[in-house]
C-alpha positions as CSV (number, residue, x, y, z in Angstrom):
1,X,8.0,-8.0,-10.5
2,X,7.7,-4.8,-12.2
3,X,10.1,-5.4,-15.5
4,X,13.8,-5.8,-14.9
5,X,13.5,-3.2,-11.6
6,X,14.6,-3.8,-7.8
7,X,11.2,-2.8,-6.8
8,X,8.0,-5.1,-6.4
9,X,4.2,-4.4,-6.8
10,X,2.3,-4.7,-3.4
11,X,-1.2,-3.7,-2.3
12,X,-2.1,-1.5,0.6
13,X,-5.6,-1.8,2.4
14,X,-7.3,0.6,3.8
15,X,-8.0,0.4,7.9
16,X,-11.2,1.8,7.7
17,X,-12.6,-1.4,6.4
18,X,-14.0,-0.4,3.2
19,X,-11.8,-2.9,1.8
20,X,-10.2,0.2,-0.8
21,X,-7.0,-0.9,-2.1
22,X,-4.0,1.1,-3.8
23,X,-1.2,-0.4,-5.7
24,X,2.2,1.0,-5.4
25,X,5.7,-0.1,-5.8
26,X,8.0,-0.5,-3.1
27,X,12.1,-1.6,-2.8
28,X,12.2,-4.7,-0.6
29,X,15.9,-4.2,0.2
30,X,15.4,-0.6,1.6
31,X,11.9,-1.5,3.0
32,X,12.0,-5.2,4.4
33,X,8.7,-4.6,6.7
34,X,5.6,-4.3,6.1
35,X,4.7,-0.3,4.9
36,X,1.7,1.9,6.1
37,X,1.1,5.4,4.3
38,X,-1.4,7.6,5.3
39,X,-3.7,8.7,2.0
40,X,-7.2,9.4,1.3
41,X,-10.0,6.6,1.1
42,X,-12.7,7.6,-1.1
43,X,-15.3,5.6,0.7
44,X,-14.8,6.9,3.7
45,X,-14.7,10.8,2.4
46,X,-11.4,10.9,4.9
47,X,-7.3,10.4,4.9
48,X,-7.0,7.1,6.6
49,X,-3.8,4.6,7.4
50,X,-3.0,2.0,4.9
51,X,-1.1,-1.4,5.2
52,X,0.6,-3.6,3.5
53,X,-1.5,-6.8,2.4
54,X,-0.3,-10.2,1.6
């Protein structure tokens, strides 16, 4: 977990299938699900959907 906090490091892949990965923090009481955010892959030069990886 990330120290003494309510929130837990997870990794979101990109759907493009470069395989690019961001790390971000999320609150699994708010946030149960799985997450997808929309940001910007730099292998594929464009703003693709990211999910949440296991």
């Amino acid at each position: 977990m990330a120290g003494n906090s309510k929130r837990d490091i997870i990794q979101i892949e990109s759907t493009a299938g470069t395989g690019y990965r961001y790390s971000v923090t999320k609150n699994k009481r708010l946030h149960p699900d799985r997450i997808e955010y929309k940001k910007y892959d730099p292998v594929a030069k464009k703003h693709v959907i990211f999910k949440e990886t296991k």
